[in-house]
N, C-alpha and C positions, 0 to 999 in steps of 0.2 A: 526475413519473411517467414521465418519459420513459428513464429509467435502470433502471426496472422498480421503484420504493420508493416510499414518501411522504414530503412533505416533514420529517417528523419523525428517517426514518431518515437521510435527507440532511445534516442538520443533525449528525446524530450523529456521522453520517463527519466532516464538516469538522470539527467537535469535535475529535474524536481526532487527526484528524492535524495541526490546532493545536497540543494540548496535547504531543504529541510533540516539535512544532521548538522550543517551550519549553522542553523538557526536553534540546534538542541534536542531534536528529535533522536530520539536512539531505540530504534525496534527491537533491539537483542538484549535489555535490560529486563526487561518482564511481558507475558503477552499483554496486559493494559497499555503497556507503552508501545506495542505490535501496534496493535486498534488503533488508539490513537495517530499514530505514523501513518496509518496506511487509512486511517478517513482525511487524514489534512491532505495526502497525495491525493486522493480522488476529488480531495474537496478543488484544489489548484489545477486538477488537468481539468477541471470542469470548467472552471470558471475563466481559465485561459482557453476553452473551446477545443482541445485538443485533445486526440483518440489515445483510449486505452484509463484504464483505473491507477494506476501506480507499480510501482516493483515489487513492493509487499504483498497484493492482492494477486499481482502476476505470479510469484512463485507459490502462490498456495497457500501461505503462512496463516491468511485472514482470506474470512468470504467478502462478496463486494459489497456488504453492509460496515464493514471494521470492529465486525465480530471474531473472536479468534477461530478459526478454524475447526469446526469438532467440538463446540465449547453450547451448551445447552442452556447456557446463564444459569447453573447453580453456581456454580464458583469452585466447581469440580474439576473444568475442563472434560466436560462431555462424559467423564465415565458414568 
């Protein structure tokens, strides 16, 4: 509850962004492939009606667009 869910929606996120690296997703390859991980997570806890954005978007990595974090779209990474 410290994340503001209960442990069932918690569960749910790890879920999803398991069944994602399953499927090929890997957020720790480049921030592009951040973004993309963490819009397909938001796009499935969406679409399965279930609370919270994903694990990616949760620890900070990306904002809740699956934009990288700090990154201004020059391709700079925000500086």
């Amino acid at each position: 509850q410290d994340r503001g869910h209960t442990l069932r929606d918690e569960l749910r996120v790890l879920l999803v962004h398991g069944v994602l690296h399953l499927c090929g997703y890997d957020h720790e390859t480049d921030e592009a492939d951040a973004a993309e991980m963490a819009a397909a997570e938001t796009k499935l806890m969406r679409r399965l009606h279930w609370k919270g954005n994903g694990l990616i978007v949760s620890a900070g990595a990306v904002d809740g667009d699956g934009d990288v974090d700090g990154d201004d779209g020059d391709g700079y990474g925000g500086d």
